[in-house]
N, C-alpha and C positions, 0 to 999 in steps of 0.2 A: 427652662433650659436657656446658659445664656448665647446670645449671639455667637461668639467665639465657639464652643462648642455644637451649633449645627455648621456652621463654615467648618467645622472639621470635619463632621461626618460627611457632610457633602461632596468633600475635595475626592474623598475615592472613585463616587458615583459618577464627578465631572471625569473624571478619568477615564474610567473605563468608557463611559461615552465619546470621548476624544478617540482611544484609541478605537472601539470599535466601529464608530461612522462609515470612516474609509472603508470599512471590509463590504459593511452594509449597503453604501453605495454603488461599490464593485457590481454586489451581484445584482442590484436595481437595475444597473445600467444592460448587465448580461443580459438579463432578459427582456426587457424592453428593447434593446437593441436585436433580441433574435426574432421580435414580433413586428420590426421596422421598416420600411423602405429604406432610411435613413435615419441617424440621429444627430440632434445640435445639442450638445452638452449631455443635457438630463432630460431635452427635448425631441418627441417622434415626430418625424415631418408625415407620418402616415402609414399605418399599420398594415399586415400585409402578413399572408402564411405560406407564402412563397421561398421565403427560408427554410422551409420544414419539406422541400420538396424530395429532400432525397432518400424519406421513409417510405416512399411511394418504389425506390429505385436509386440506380447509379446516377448521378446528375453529369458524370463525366463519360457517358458511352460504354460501347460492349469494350467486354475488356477488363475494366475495371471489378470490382466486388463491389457486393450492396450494401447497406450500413447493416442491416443484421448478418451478413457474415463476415464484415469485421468486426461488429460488435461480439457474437458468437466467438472466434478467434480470440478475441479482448478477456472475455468469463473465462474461459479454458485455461488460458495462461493465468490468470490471477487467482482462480479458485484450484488450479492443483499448485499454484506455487506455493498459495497461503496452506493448504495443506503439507506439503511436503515440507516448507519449514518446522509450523508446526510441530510435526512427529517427529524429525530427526532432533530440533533443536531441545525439545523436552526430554529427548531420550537423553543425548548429550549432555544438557543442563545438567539432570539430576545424576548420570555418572562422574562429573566434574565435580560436584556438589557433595554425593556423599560418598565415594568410592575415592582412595588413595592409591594411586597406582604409577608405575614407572612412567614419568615423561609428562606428570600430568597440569604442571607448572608450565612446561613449555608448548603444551599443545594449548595451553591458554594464555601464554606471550605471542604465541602464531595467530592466533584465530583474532586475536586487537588486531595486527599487524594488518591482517588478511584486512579488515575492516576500515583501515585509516588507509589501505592503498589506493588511490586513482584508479576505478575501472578503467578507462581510456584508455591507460596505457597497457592493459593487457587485450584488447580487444583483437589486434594482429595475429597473439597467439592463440588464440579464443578461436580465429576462424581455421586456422591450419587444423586442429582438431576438432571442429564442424564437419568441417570438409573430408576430414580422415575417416571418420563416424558416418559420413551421410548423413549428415543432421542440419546440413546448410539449407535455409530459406524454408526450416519449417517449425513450425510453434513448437515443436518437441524439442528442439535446438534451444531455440529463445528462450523457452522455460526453464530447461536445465541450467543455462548461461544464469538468468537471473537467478536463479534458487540457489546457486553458488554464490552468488555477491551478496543475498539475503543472509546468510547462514552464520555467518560470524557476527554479526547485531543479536541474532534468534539466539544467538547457544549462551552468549554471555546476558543477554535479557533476562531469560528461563534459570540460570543459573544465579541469579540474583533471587529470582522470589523462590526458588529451594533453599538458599541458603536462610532463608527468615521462615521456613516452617519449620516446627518442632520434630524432634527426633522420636518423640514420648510414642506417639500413634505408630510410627512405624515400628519401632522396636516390639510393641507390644505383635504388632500382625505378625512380625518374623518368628516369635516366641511361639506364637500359634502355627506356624508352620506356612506363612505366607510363600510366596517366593518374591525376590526382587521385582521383576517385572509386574505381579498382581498387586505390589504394593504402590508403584508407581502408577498403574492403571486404576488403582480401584481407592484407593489412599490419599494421595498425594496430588495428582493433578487433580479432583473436585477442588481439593482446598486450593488454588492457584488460578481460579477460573479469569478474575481479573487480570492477570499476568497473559493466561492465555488469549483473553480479549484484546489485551493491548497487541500482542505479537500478530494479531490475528488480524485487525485493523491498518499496522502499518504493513504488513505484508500486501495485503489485498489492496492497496491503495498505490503502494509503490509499482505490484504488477501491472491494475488498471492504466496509471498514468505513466507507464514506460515509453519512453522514446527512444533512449538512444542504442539498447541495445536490439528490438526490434527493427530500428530505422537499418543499423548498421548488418543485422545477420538475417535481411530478407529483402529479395531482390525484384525486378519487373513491377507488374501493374497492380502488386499486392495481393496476389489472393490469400497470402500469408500474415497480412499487414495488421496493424491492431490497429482501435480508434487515434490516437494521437499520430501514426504516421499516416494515416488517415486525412487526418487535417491539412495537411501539408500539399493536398490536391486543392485547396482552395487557392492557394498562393503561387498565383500563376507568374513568367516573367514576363509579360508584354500587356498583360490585361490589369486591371486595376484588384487589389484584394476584394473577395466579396466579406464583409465583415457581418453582414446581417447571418450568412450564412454559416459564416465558423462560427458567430455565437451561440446559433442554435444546436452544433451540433459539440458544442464545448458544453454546454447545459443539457444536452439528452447524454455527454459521457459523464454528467457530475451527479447526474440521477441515481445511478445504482452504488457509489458512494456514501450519498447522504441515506437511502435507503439501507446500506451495511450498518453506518454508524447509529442511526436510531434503534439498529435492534440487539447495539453489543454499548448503549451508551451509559447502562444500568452498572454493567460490570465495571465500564470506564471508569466508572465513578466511586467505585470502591474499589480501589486499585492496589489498597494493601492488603497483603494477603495474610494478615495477622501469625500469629504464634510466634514462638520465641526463637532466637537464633540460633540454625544450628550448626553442625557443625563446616569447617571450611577443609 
């Protein structure tokens, strides 16, 4: 092999090392920094689990919540959110997909629309209908809030990998006397499992790391609060940030994350959901 030819295969590998260093270092530092009194660079001036005190309890007084029922409050919202997308958006996907019906072109120009708007700016009217609803300052609010901002990513995601499975299997099951709904239960989402993985990951991900809809539609000393506005108790205005401690508990919220992702990373990875196109 000559010269020339490993300097090229090399160049990808320098690559990808280049770019994924920084990420790698990030999370070096996260935890070495949530294990630290202190850090200098990439350096621990002295180890310490004093940052990990607040699995024990509130580190900020009565009053507050303890990190497992913000953490608990954090699972709720992100596993019925990731569900309820989920179900609605596959139902949706696959009537968008294979059903021709009046209005069906523009309820899929709305649903982009829906999706490229600024949350922020609906957030005002967001709470007048909280608040109409009784649903202000509590996870069942929050939840519904995000599962509407999730829903137009889910409908037009799901309705991408229906339109690349085959019509063959289902026509066949209808012939036999399926019904629409047992074909989309029993038929059609198996073959789409990656698709669901993927919806199912950024859903769950998005819910766990919400801030601003949380932050903005739950009020007082949080008993309603997820981990990220959680965080926001470290960052005091007259005392110094404690950083040893938001890293640690920025690393106990990144846990059930990378535990989601290892066990949907198989499907990640076969993310096409083969058969042939069908129809639009």
């Amino acid at each position: 092999m000559t010269l020339r030819k490993r300097f090229g295969r090399a160049v990808p590998y320098v690559l990808l090392i280049i770019t994924v260093l920084p990420v790698i270092v990030g999370y070096f530092w996260l935890i070495l920094s949530s294990f630290s009194i202190s850090t200098e660079g990439l350096r621990s001036t002295g180890f310490t689990l004093s940052n990990w005190s607040f699995l024990r309890g509130s580190p900020f007084g009565r009053g507050y919540p303890s990190i497992w029922k913000v953490t608990l409050n954090t699972f709720v919202v992100a596993i019925g959110m990731t569900i309820a997308v989920i179900v609605v958006s596959s139902l949706a996907g696959y009537a968008l997909s294979r059903l021709n019906f009046p209005g069906r072109k523009s309820f899929l120009s709305l649903t982009l629309i829906l999706h490229a708007f600024p949350s922020v700016t609906l957030l005002i009217g967001i709470y007048f209908v909280l608040r109409t609803l009784k649903l202000y300052n509590t996870v069942l609010g929050v939840g519904l809030v995000m599962i509407g901002f999730e829903l137009p990513f889910g409908i037009w995601l799901m309705k991408g990998f229906f339109d690349n499975v085959s019509w063959d299997m289902e026509r066949a099951a209808m012939i036999d006397g399926a019904s629409r709904l047992r074909v989309w239960g029993e038929i059609i989402l198996p073959t789409i499992k990656p698709g669901i993985a993927a919806l199912a990951i950024f859903a769950f991900i998005s819910g766990w790391n919400a801030w601003l809809i949380p932050k903005t539609f739950t009020i007082g000393a949080g008993q309603q609060a997820t981990l990220s506005v959680y965080l926001e108790n470290f960052r005091g205005d007259t005392v110094a940030v404690q950083w040893g401690a938001v890293t640690a508990v920025g690393l106990f919220q990144l846990i059930p994350v990378a535990i989601f992702f290892i066990f949907t990373q198989d499907l990640l990875l076969s993310i096409y959901a083969g058969g042939a196109k069908g129809g639009t």
